[in-house]
C-alpha positions as CSV (number, residue, x, y, z in Angstrom):
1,X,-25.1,-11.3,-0.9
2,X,-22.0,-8.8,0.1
3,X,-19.6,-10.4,2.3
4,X,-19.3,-7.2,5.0
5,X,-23.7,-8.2,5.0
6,X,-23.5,-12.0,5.4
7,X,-21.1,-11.4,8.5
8,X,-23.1,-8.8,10.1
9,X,-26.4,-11.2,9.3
10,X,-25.1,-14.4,10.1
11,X,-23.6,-12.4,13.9
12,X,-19.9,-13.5,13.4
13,X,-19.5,-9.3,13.3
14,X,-21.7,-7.4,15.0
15,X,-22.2,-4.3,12.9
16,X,-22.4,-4.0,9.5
17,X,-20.2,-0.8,9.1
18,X,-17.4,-3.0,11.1
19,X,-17.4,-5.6,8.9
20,X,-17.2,-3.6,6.2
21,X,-13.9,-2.1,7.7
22,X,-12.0,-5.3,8.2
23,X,-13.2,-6.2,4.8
24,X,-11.5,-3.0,3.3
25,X,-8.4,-3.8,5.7
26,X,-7.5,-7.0,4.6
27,X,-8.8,-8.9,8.1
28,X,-11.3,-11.2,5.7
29,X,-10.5,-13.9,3.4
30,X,-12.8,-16.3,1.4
31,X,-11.4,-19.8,0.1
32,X,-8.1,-18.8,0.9
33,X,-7.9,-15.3,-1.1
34,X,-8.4,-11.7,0.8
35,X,-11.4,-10.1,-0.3
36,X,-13.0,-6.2,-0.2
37,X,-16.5,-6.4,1.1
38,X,-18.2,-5.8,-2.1
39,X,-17.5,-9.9,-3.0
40,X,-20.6,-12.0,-3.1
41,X,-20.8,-14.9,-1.4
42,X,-22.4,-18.2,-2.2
43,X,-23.0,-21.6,-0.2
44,X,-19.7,-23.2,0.4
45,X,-17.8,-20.8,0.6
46,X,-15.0,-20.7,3.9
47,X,-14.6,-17.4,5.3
48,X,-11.6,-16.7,7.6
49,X,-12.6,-13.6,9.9
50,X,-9.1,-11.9,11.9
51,X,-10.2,-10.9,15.2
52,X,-6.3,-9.4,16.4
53,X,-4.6,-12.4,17.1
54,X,-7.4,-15.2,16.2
55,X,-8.9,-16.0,13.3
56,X,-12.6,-18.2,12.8
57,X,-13.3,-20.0,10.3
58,X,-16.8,-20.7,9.1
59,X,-18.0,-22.6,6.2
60,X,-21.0,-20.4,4.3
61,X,-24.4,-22.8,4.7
62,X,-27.4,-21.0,3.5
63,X,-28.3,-17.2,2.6
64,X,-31.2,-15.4,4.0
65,X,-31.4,-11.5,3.6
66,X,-32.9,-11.3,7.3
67,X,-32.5,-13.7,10.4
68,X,-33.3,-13.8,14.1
69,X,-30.6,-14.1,16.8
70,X,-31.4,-17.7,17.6
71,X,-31.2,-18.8,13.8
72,X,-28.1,-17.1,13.4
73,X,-26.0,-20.0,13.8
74,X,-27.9,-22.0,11.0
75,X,-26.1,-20.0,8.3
76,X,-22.4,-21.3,9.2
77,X,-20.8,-24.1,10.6
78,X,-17.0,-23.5,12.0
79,X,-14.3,-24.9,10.4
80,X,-10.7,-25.9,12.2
């Protein structure tokens, strides 16, 4: 699953077209390394998401191509 996809899913970005944005922009890195938001993601994976001057961090726990709001939270888990 596209990263800019997962983050719009998973409601740690609210659009999908904003996520793709910050992807392009630099703003999202996975494991460590920036990434464009055509990179797949897999389970285990730690995303680091810049919102200005904070940044989340949320380790990748399962991958569903459609979710409701109140299972959102099952597909991450934040990391410090």
């Amino acid at each position: 699953m596209r990263i800019d996809k997962f983050l719009k899913i998973s409601r740690l970005v609210k659009r999908r077209t904003v996520a793709k944005e910050m992807a392009d922009q630099g703003r999202v890195s996975v494991n460590g390394k920036t990434v464009k938001s055509s990179y797949n993601v897999v389970v285990g994976d730690v995303i680091a998401v810049a919102y200005g001057t904070r940044v989340i961090k949320a380790r990748v726990l399962d991958l569903r191509e459609t979710t409701k709001k109140a299972e959102a939270g099952d597909l991450y888990e934040l990391v410090d």
